[in-house]
Structure formats: structure tokens, C-alpha cells
C-alpha positions in Angstrom: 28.6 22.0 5.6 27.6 21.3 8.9 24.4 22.4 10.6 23.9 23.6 13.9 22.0 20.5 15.1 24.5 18.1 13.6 27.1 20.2 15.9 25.1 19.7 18.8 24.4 16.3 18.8 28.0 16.0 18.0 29.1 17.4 21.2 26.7 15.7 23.0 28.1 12.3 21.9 31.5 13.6 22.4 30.7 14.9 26.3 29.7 11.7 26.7 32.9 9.9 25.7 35.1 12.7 27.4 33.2 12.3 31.0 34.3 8.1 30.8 37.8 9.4 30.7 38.5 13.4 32.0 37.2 14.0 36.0 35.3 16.7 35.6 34.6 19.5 38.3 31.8 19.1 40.6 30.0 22.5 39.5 30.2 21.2 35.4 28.7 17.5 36.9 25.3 20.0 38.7 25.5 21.5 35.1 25.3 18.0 32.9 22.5 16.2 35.8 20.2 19.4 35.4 20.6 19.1 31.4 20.1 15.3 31.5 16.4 16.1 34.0 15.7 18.6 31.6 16.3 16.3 28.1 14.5 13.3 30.1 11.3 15.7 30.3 11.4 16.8 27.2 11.4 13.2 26.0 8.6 12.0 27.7 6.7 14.6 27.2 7.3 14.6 23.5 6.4 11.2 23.4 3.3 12.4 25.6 1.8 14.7 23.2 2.8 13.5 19.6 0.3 12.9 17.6 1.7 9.5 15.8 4.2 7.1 16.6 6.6 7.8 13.3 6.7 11.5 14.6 9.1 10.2 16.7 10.7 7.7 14.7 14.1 8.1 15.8 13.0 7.5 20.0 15.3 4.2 19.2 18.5 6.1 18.3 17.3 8.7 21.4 17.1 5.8 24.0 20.5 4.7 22.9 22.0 8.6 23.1 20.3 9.4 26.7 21.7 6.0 27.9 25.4 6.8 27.6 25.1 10.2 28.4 23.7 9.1 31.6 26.3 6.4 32.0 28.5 8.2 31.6 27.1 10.9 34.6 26.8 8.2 36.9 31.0 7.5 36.0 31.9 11.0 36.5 29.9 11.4 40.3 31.3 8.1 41.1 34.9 9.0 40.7 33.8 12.7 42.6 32.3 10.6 45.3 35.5 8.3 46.0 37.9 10.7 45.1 36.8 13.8 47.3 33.8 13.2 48.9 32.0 16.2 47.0 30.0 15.3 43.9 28.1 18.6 44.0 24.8 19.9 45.4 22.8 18.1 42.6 23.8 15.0 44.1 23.9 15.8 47.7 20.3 17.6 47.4 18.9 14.3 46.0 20.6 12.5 48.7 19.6 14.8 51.7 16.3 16.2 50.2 14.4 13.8 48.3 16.0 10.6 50.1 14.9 12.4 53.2 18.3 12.5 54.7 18.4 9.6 56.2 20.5 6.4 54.7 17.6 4.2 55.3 14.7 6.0 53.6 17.1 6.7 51.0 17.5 3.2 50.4 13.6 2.4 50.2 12.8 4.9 48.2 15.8 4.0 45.5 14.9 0.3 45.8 11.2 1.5 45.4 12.4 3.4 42.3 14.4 0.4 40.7 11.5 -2.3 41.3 9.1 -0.3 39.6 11.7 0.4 36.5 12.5 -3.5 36.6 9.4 -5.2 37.3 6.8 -2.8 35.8 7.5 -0.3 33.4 11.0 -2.4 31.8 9.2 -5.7 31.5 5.8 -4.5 30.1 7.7 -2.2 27.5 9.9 -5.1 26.2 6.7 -7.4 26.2 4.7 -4.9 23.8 7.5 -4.2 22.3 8.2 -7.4 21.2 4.5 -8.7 20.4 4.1 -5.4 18.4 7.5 -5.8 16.0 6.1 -9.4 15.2 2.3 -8.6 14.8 3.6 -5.4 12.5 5.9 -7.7 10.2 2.9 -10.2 10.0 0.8 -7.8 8.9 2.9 -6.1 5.7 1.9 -8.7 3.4 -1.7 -7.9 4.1 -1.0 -4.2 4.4 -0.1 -4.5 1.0 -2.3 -6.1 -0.7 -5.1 -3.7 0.6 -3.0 -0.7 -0.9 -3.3 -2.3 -4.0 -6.6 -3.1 -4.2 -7.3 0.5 -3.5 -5.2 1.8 -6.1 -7.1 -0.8 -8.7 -10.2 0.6 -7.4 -9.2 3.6 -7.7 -9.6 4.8 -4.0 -6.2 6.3 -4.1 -3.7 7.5 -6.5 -0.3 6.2 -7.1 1.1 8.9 -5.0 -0.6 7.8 -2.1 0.0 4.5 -2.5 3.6 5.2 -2.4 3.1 6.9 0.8 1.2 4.4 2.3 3.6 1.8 1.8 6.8 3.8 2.9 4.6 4.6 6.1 4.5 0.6 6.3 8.2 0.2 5.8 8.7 2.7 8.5 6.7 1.0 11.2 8.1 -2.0 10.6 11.6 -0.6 11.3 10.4 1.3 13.9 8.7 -1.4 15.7 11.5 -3.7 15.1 14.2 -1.4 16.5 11.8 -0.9 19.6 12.4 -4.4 20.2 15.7 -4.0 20.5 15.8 -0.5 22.2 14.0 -1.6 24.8 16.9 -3.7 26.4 18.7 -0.1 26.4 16.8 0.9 29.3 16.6 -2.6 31.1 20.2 -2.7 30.9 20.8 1.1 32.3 18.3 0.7 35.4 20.7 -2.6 36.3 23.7 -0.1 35.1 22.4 2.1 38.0 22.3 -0.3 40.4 25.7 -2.3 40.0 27.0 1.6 40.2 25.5 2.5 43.5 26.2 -0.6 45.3 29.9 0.3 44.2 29.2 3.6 45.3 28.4 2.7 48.6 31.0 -0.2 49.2 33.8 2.4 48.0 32.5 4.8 49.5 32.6 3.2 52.8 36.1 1.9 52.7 37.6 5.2 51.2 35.4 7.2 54.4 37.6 5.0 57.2 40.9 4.5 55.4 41.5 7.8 53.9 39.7 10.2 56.4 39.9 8.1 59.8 35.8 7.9 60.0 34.1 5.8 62.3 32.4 3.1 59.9 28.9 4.6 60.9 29.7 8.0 60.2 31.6 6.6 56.7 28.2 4.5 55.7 26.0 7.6 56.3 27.7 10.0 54.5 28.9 7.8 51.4 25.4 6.3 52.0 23.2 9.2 51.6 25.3 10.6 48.3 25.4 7.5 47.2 21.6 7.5 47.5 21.4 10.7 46.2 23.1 10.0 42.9 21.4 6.8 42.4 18.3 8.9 42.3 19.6 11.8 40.6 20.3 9.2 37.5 17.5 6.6 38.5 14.7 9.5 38.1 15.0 10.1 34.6 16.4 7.2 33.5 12.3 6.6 35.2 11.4 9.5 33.1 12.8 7.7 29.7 11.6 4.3 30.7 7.7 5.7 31.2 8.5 7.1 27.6 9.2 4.4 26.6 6.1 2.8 27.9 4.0 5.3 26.5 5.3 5.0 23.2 4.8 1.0 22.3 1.6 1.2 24.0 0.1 4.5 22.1 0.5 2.5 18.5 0.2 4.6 15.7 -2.9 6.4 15.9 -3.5 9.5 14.9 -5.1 11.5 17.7 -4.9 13.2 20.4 -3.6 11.2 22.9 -4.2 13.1 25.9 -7.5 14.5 25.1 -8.7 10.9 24.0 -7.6 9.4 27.1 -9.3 12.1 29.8 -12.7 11.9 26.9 -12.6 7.7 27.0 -12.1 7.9 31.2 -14.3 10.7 32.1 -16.7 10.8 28.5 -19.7 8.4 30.1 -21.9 10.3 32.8 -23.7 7.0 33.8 -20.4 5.9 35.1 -19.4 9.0 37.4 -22.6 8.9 38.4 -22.4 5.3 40.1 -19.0 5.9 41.5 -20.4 9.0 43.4 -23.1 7.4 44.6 -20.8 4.0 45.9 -18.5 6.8 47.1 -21.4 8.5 49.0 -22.7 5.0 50.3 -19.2 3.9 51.5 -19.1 7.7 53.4 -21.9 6.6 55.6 -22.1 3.4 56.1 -18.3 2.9 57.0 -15.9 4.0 59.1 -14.1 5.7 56.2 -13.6 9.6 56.5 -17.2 10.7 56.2 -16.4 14.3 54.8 -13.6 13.0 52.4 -15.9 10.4 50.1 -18.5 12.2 50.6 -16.7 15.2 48.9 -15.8 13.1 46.3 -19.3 11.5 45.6 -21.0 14.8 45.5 -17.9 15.8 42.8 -18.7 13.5 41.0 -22.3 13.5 40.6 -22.1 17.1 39.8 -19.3 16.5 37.0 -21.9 13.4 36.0 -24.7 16.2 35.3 -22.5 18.5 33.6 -21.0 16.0 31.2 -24.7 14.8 30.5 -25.6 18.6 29.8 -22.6 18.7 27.4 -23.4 16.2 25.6 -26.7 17.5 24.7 -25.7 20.3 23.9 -23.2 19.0 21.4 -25.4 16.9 19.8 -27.8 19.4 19.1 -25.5 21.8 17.8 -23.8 18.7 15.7 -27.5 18.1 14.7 -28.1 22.3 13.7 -24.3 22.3 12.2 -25.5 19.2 9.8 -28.7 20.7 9.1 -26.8 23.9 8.3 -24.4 22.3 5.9 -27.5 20.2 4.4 -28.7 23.5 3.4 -25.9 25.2 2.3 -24.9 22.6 0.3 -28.9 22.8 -1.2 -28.1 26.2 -1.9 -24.7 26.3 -3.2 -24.3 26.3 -7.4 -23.7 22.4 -8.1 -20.2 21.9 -8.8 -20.2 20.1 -12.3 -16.4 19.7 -12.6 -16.1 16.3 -10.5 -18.7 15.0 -13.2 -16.9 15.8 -16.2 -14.4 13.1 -15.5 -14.6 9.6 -17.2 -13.2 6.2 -15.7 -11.5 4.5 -18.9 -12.7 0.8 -17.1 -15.6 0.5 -14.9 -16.9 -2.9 -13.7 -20.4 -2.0 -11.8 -22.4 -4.9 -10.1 -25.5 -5.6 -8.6 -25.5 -6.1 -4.6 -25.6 -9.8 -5.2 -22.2 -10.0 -6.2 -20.7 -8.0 -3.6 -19.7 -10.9 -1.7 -17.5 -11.4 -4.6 -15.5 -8.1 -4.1 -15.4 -7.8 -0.3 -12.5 -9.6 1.1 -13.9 -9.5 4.5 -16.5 -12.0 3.1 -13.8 -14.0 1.7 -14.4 -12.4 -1.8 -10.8 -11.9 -3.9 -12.4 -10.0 -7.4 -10.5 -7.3 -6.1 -6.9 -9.4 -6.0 -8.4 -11.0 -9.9 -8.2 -7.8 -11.3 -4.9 -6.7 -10.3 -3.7 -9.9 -11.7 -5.4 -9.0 -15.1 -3.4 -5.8 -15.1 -0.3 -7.8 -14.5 -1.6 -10.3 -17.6 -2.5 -8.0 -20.1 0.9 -6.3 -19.5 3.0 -9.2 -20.2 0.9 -10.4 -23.4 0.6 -6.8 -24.9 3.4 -4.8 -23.3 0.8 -1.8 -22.6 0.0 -0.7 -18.6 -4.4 -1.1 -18.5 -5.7 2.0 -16.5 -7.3 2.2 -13.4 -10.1 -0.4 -13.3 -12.8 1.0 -10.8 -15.5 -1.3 -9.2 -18.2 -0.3 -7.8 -21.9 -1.5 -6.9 -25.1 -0.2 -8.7 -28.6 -0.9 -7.0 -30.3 0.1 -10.4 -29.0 -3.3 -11.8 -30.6 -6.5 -11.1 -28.7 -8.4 -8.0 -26.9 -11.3 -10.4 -26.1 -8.5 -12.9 -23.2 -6.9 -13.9 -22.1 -4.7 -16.3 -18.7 -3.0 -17.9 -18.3 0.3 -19.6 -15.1 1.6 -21.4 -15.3 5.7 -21.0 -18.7 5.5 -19.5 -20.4 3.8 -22.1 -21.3 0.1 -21.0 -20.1 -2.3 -23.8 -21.2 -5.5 -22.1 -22.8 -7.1 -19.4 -23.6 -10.7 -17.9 -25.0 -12.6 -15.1 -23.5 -14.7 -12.4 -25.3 -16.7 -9.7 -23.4 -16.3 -6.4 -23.5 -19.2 -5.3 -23.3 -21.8 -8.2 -20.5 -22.9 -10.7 -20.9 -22.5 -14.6 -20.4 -25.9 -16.3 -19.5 -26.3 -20.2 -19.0 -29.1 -22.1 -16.2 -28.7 -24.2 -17.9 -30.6 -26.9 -16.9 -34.4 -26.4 -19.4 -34.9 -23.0 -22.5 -37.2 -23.9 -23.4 -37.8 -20.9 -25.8 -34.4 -19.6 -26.0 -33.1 -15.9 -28.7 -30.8 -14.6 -29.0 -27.5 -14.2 -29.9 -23.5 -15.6 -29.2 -23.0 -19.0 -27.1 -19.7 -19.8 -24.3 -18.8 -22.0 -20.5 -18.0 -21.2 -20.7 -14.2 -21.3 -17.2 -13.8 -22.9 -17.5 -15.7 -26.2 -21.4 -16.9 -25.5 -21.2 -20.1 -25.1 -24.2 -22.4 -24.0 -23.0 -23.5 -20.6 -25.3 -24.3 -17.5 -25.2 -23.2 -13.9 -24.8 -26.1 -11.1 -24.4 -26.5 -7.5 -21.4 -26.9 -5.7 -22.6 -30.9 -5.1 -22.7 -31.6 -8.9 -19.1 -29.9 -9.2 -17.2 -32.7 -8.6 -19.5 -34.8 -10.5 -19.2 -32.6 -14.0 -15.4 -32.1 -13.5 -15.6 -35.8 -13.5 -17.4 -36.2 -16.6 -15.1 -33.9 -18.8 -17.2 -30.6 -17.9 -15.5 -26.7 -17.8 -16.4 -25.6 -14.4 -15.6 -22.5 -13.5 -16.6 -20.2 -10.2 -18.5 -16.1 -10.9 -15.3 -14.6 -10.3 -13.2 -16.5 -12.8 -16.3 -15.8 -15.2 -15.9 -11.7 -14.4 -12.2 -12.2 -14.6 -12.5 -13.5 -18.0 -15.0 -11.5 -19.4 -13.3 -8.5 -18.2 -10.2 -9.3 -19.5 -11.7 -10.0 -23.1 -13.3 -6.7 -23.0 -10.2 -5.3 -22.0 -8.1 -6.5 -24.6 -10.7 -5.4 -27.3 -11.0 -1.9 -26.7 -6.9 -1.9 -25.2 -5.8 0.5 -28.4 -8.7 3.4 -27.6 -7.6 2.9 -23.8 -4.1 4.1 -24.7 -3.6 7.3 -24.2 -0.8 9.7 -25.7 -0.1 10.0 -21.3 0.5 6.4 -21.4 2.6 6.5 -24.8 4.9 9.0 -22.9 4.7 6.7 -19.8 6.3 4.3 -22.0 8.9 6.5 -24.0 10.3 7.8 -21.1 10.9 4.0 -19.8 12.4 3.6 -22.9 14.8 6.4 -22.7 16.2 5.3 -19.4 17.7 2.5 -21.0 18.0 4.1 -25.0 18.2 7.7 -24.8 20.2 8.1 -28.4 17.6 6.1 -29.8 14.0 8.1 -28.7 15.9 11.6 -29.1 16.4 10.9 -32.7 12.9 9.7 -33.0 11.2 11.9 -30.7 9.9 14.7 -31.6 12.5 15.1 -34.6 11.1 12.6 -37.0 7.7 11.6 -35.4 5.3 13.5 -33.0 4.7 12.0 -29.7 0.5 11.7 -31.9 2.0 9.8 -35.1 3.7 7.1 -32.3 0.5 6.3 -30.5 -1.4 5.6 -33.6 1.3 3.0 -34.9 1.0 1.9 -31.4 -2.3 1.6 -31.4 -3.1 0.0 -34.8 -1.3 -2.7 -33.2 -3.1 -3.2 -30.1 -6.2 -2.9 -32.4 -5.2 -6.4 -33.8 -3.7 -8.1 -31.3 0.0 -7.3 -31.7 2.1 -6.6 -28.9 3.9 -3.6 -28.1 6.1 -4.8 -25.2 9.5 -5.1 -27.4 9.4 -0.8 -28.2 13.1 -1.4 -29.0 12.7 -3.0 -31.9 9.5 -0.7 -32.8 10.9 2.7 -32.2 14.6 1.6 -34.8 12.1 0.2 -37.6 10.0 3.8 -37.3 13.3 5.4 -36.9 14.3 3.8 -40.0 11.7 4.7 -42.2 10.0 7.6 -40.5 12.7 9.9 -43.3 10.7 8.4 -46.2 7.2 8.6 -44.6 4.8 9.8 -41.9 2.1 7.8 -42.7 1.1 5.9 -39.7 -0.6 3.0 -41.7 2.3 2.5 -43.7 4.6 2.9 -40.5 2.7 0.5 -38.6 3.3 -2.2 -41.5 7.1 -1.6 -41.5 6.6 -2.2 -37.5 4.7 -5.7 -38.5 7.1 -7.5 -40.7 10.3 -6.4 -37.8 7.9 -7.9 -35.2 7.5 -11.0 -37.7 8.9 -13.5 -35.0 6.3 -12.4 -32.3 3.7 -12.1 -34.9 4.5 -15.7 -35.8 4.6 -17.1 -32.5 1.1 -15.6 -32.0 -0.8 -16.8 -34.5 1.3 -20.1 -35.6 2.2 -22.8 -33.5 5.4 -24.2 -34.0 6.1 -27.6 -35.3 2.7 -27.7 -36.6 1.1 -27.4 -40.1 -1.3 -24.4 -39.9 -4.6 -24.2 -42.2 -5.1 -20.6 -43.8 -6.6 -19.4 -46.8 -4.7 -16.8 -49.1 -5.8 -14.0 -51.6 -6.6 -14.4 -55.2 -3.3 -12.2 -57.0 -6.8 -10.7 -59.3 -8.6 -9.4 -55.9 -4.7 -7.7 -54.7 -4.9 -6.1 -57.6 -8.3 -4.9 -57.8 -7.6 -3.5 -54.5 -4.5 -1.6 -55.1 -6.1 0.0 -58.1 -8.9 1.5 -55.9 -6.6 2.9 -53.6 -6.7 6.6 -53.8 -4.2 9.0 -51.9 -5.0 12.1 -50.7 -2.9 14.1 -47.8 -5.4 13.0 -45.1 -4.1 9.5 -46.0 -5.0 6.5 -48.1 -8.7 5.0 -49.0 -10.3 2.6 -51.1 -12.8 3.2 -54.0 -14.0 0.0 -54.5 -17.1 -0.6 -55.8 -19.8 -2.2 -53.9 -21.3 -4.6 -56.0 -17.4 -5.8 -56.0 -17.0 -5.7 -52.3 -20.3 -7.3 -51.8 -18.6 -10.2 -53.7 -15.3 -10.2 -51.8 -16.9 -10.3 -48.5 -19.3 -13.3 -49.7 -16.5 -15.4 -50.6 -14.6 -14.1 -47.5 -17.6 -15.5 -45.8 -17.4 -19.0 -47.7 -13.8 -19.6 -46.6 -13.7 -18.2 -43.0 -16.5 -21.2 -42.4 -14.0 -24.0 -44.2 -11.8 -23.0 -41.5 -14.0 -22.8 -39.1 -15.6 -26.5 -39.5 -12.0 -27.3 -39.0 -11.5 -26.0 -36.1 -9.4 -23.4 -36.8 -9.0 -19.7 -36.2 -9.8 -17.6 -39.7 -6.7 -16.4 -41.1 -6.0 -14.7 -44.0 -2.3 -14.6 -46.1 -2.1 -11.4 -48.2 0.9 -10.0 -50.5 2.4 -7.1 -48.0 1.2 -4.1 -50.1 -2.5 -5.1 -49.9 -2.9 -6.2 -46.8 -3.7 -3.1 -44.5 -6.2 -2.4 -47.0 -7.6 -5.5 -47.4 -8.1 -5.6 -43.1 -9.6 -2.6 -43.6 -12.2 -3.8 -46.0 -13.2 -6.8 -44.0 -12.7 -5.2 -40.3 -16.2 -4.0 -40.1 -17.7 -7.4 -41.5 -15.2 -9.8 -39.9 -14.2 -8.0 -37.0 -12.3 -11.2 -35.7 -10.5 -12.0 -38.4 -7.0 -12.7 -38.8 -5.7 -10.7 -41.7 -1.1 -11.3 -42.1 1.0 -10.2 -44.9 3.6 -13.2 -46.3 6.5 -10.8 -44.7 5.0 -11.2 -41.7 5.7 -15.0 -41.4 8.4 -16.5 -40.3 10.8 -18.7 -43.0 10.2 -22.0 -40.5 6.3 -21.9 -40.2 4.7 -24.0 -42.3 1.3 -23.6 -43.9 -1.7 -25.0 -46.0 -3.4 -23.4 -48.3 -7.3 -24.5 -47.6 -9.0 -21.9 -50.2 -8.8 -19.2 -51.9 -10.8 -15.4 -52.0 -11.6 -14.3 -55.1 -14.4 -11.9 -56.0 
């Protein structure tokens, strides 16, 4: 259905086309030109008092609109002016009141008209115009970035993030249509004057073959209504082009625009007070009217003294407003409720390493951690909260330190301006430097210079900079605590991605056979060992599958393993390659499953300690074969025990590698190296 302002935009368009083709009446032409003075107003001073550029993001469209309708004016009084000598008193008032009514003046003040159009206002728009669409379009990728560093930082939500970049998208096509837009209005002041010249020439002929006029009294009369239509259409085309002007030069700052500009010309009393006093000098001492700059100077030293007194006023009562609020907000009950909320990641640092996270000192932390987001959801298929940074003057000024739910976990040191060297183990030859250990796996390394980089990175050395050593250790920590991080939120984050592309699949699932709780656990348990969630597909059909026969999230989660056997592989076994691991005496499986009590909160174990004590010593014996290998510690277990098993070692061996035989591919190959047994 049609709207009222769809209708009149409609006909507007449409008088437009009809007045190229239909003669219209003189009386309907005085209606249009006072319509057209009126819109041309309306624009400029809309464009005047707007607050921000995109509030008038459609000005190009408007340019393009006003142009033709005015065209389209200057056809219509064109064809009254040669065909009956009468365009109407808008026309004729222009020509005999405001071009004086006389040809000549008429002339100079129409030329005066079109030169300041052409040579000021035209060519200064399309310049700004044109530096402003190309400085905007080099400035996106930037603009971006800095959105999402705030987002990482948690300066703004995702909402606003949005915003802000559609707000960037918009002033780029703004900007860029500007560009174009502007060769609107160059092309309708040289419209105007083609037309009048015609005007005139026609005019002129028409005046002494038609109506047997002298050529003098022809050339007046066409002259001055020539005149006066050139200005009747000149003036606001003037109108639109200062618009124009206004427009690309006001940016896109929020403010007041009017009030900014009479504040930043008249806001300093020092300077009203010098120009009053030059004024009151050049009164005197020249032959200038005496009264008239003296009248001025005196004006404005008085308006020099009042702006002074306002100002001190205003800062006094900003200075009894602040110590108002500083009291009120003394007084007021504390509200708690902004300090009940936890940040899931926080990375706080000492004001030594600021450097490191302020991009105006060349620091890119900031552009690290958005890459570890991007990382950790690739490997592990799971989206890492917010990670806010800030600085902490409590800490020492090399320190920093990371906390998961606002307990710190971890900490380390950096030095600013050095490199941290390791030697990877086959380096005899030693460099100097400060001893320290790689915070992420606590390593010994050494801290050096940037002189002896090149030097250790010659002799087989590690180097690496302080933010690739944050980076690191930030994104061990992460994926360490990544299953307590996920949050049933998230979990539904990820279903509902799901569902766009499997919607048969998660409705059967979800909440019929498990609860949106009983999916983030599996989920979780495998994050909590290293297993990826990213292929949910094949996750969600296997706990379809079986969630009939059991809710037990344990059991599910084992299920999940052996269908995610090829990732799991590929993980932990390389390919083409014999891998060393160290399997489960059959006696210990079944000493475990014995001891395995189920209750309806789930399963535990019952084994005795002395037992266990046993276990984990030879545990112990054949993690360190592996180990002076070379090797990572990995377990093979029978399917049934395993879970169990991993839980029995997880708080002794919390890095240890614990895989049923189901959950190895048929291809991999592997080496038995030992054997626990109790």
C-alpha cells in the first residue's frame, strides 16, 4: 500500500517529467518557482542544523531530485518567455525587482551569481568531496579493526559493534555518492547559464520578428525576464549548492553545528578584546569613519568583558555542580550490582607492558588476541568469551597476570624491551643474558637484547618477542580451562547454528531426548581433554542415537569419542608414523570395572588405596619411558575402562593422554613400549 510520502515524491518526479513536455500556464509556473524557493530553504537549512551527516543521508538522491525539478522550471519559463512574452510575475519581479530593472545590472548581478556558484562554492564542494570519499574508504580497514579490538576488550557489546560498523558502511556510501552528487549541481549552474543566453538570443529575435520591436526595446524586455528567470532558478540552485558546501565540510560530528561555530568564533575574550582595541586605534588615527569603528571597538570590548564574566561564572558553577555530584555520590547507597559480575578471561598487566597493548605506541596485543579467538575456534570448534585487558598498578611493571572468573590462575613476566631466547636443546654454543623460564610450559630460556637477536637465531636459538610470549601463554591457559568457560548460553549459541542447517536433527534431540544441561556436559568432557567440538553434526546423531538407551553423560560422551575416532586420531597420532604408547594390563581393567559402583547420581570407583597407590606408581614408571623418548604420555585402554581409568589418573597426571582401542583409527600404527599393571 502506498504511503502518503511515497505519493508525494511520486508526483513530484512526475511534475517534473510533465513540465519538459506540457506548456503550463504562467500562474501554475509562479506556483512551482515559489515551491522550488521554498524546498531550496528547507534544504539548506536542514543541512544547517542537523546534527550528523547520516541524518541526511539521502542529500545525494535530494540533489539529483531538486536538479530536474528545476530544469525542468527553467524549460517551462523558457517556452512562456518565447512563446508569449509572459512568464509570470515570479519571473518578471526577479527581473525588474531584484535585477534592479535595468538589463545591465541584471546582467552583473546574474554573472555575479554564477561566478560565485562556479568558482567558489561548486569547486570547493567537489574538492572536499572528493578528498573526503577517498580519505573515508582508506580509513574502513582501520575503522575496523578498532571495533574489534573494543569488542575483545570488552568496551562494547556485539550490538554496538554492529552498529558501529553499519555507521561505517554508511559513510562510505555517503561520502562516495557525494562525490558524484556534486557534479549535479556543477552541471545545473552551467544548465542555467546555456538557458539564459538562449533566453536572451530568442528572446531578442522573437521581440523584432513577431511583434515589430525596435531591437533595443526587444533586448530590454526579453533581457530583463530573461535576467529575471536566470535568477529566479540561479538563487536556489545557490541555496542547494551552499548546502551542499555545508554538508561535505561539516563531516560527521555530532554537535551542534551552529552553536559550535558562533562558541569557537566568539568563545575567546582575549581576542575581541584586541580587535576592539585595533578597531578603536584605526578610528583615530585614520581617516576611516571615526564614529563607525569606534562603535564597533567599544562593542566589542564590552562583549570581551561579558564573555570573560561568563566564563567564570560557568566554571565556578561547573566546579560547585562537580563538588555537588562528588557528594551525592559520597552519600548515595553503593550500588553493588555492577560488582557482582565476573569476566570469564581477564589478562591484567603492570604499566610496563602497556606499550604492548596501545596501538598508538605501535603495540598490536590487542590484534594477538583476536587472532587467538579466531585459533582456538578452528582447533576446538567452541567461540572463547570476551577476553578483557586491562592495566593494574598494584602489579609489578614487567608483571602480568590472568584470571578465569576472577580468580588469577597464572602469571609471568616479560621485559619490554628484550627477546626471550631458548635453546631447543641441540645449542652448545651459550649467549648471554637473564635467566627466566617460558611461562607457558616453564621452560629455562633467557632474556636478550635486540643486538644478540640475530646472533641466537643464528645459532639455532627460539627467540620470541613479550607479546608472542602473552599470546602463548594466554592461549594455553585458555585452552585449559576452555570446558568450565562454556556456558549452557554458548551451548545454545551453537545449537541454534546447528539448526539453521539441521533442524530435523536438533528437534529430535533437543529437548526431547536430552536437556539443553545433559549436552553441555558431553560437550564439555570433551573440551576437558582436548577433543574438539567443531563437527556437532556428527556429535548431536551419535547422542541422538544412543541418548534412548542412556542419559548418562559419561557414557554419552564415550559414544561421542569412538564416532569422532578420525579427529581423535589425527590429534594425537601422526600419520605415516609409528607411534610409542603404553597399554593397560587386562588384570588392572578388570580390577577397575569390579570397583565401579552405580548409583543414580552416576558411576564411581571403589578402589582401594593401597591398590591405587600401586597403579599410579607404575603409571609413573611408564609415562617417564615415554617421556625419555621424546614422546607425549599416552595411554591405550579397552573402551569400557577407560573413562574410569582417566578419571583415576586425572588428578595425578593431569596431562595425560588416556584413548580407548575404538578410538583409533584401523591405519594408525602403534608400539607397545610398557605395560601398567598394579
Amino acid at each position: 500500500m502506498l504511503k502518503k510520502a511515497d505519493v508525494g515524491v511520486g508526483v513530484y518526479l512526475l511534475a517534473a517529467i510533465v513540465f519538459f513536455i506540457i506548456p503550463i500556464p504562467s500562474i501554475l509556473l509562479d506556483v512551482m518557482l515559489a515551491i522550488n524557493i521554498s524546498l531550496a530553504l528547507i534544504i539548506l537549512f536542514n543541512v544547517l542544523f542537523v546534527k550528523e551527516v547520516l541524518d541526511m543521508s539521502f542529500f545525494p538522491t535530494l540533489l539529483l531530485f531538486t536538479t530536474i525539478f528545476r530544469i525542468a522550471l527553467n524549460v517551462s519559463s523558457t517556452r512562456l518567455i518565447l512563446s508569449t512574452g509572459d512568464p509570470g510575475n515570479v519571473v518578471a519581479t526577479f527581473g525588474e525587482f531584484v535585477g534592479g530593472g535595468d538589463l545591465v545590472i541584471g546582467t552583473i548581478v546574474f554573472v555575479i551569481l554564477i561566478l560565485i556558484q562556479f568558482m567558489v562554492i561548486n569547486k570547493g564542494s567537489e574538492r572536499i568531496s572528493e578528498v573526503t570519499a577517498r580519505f573515508t574508504l582508506d580509513a574502513m580497514p582501520g575503522k575496523q579493526m578498532a571495533i574489534d579490538a573494543d569488542l575483545n576488550t570488552g568496551a562494547i557489546t556485539d550490538q554496538q559493534a554492529k552498529e558501529r560498523r553499519d555507521k561505517i558502511q554508511k559513510e562510505a556510501s555517503f561520502f562516495g555518492s557525494m562525490d558524484g552528487a556534486t557534479k549535479y549541481v556543477k552541471g545545473d549552474a552551467t544548465a542555467g547559464l546555456i538557458i539564459t543566453v538562449i533566453n536572451l538570443v530568442g528572446g531578442t529575435i522573437m521581440g523584432i520578428m513577431y511583434q515589430d520591436m525596435e531591437f533595443a526595446d526587444a533586448i530590454m524586455k526579453y533581457g530583463i525576464l530573461t535576467i529575471g528567470d536566470g535568477l529566479v532558478s540561479q538563487i536556489p540552485s545557490l541555496c542547494i549548492s551552499l548546502a551542499t558546501g555545508i554538508l561535505v565540510t561539516k563531516g560527521s560530528n555530532e554537535a551542534d553545528f551552529s552553536g559550535i561555530l558562533i562558541k569557537q568564533l566568539f568563545g575567546i575574550p582575549q581576542v575581541l578584546m584586541i580587535v576592539g582595541i585595533v578597531l578603536i586605534f584605526l578610528g583615530f588615527f585614520t581617516p576611516l569613519q571615526t564614529w563607525l569603528f569606534l562603535g564597533l571597538g567599544v562593542i566589542f570590548i564590552i562583549a570581551s568583558r561579558g564573555i570573560g564574566k561568563e566564563m567564570e561564572v560557568e566554571h565556578i558553577e561547573e566546579e560547585v555542580a562537580q563538588s555537588e555530584s562528588d557528594a551525592e555520590e559520597i552519600r548515595k547507597p553503593e550500588n553493588v550490582v555492577s560488582l557482582l559480575q565476573v569476566d570469564p578471561i581477564e589478562l591484567e598487566f603492570g604499566y610496563g607492558i602497556i606499550p604492548l597493548a596501545d596501538v598508538n605506541q605501535g603495540g598490536d596485543l590487542l590484534d594477538r588476541v583476536v587472532m587467538i579467538r579466531r585459533q582456538i575456534a578452528l582447533e576446538l570448534g567452541t567461540v572463547v568469551p570476551i577476553i578483557r585487558l586491562r592495566d593494574n598498578i598494584q602489579l609489578n611493571p614487567n608483571q602480568y597476570i590472568i584470571k578465569i572468573k576472577g580468580i588469577q590462575v597464572t602469571e609471568g613476566e616479560v621485559l619490554f624491551d628484550h627477546y626471550m631466547a631458548m635453546n631447543p636443546g641441540f645449542v652448545e654454543e651459550e649467549i648471554t643474558g637473564i635467566p627466566t623460564f617460558e611461562p607457558s610450559f616453564h621452560l629455562p630460556a633467557l632474556w636478550i637484547t635486540e643486538s644478540q637477536r640475530e646472533r641466537a637465531e643464528s645459532l639455532g636459538y627460539t627467540v620470541v618477542d613479550p607479546p608472542s610470549i602473552i599470546a602463548t601463554h594466554l592461549t594455553e591457559v585458555i585452552r585449559e580451562h576452555i570446558a568450565e568457560l562454556l556456558t549452557r548460553q554458548d551451548v545454545q549459541g551453537l545449537v541454534n547454528n546447528l539448526k539453521e542447517s539441521n533442524p530435523v536433527l536438533v528437534d529430535e534431540l533437543i529437548p526431547k531426548l536430552l536437556g539443553l544441561g545433559e549436552v553441555q556436559k558431553v560437550l564439555q568432557n570433551l573440551l576437558q581433554e582436548g577433543i574438539s567440538i567443531r563437527d556437532l553434526l556428527t556429535i548431536f546423531e551419535t547422542l541422538a542415537d544412543h541418548a534412548q538407551a542412556t542419559r548418562d553423560t559419561d557414557v554419552l560422551t564415550e559414544y561421542v569419542r569412538q564416532s569422532l575416532k578420525r579427529a581423535i586420531s589425527n590429534r594425537f597420532f601422526p600419520p605415516n608414523e609409528t607411534t610409542s604408547v603404553v597399554t593397560l594390563d587386562p588384570k588392572v581393567e578388570q580390577e577397575i570395572m569390579s570397583s565401579v559402583k552405580q548409583t543414580e547420581q552416576g558411576a564411581y570407583l571403589t578402589l582401594d588405596p593401597e591398590k591405587t597407590k600401586a597403579i599410579m606408581g607404575s603409571v609413573e614408571t611408564e609415562i617417564g619411558k615415554l617421556e625419555s623418548l621424546g614422546k607425549s604420555p599416552i595411554i591405550i585402554t579397552s573402551p569400557i575402562v577407560r573413562m574410569y581409568f582417566k578419571k583415576l589418573t586425572e588428578d595425578y597426571y593431569r596431562d595425560l593422554i588416556v584413548i580407548s582401542y575404538n578410538e583409533v583409527e584401523s591405519n594408525i600404527e602403534l608400539q607397545s613400549v610398557g605395560m601398567v599393571t598394579a
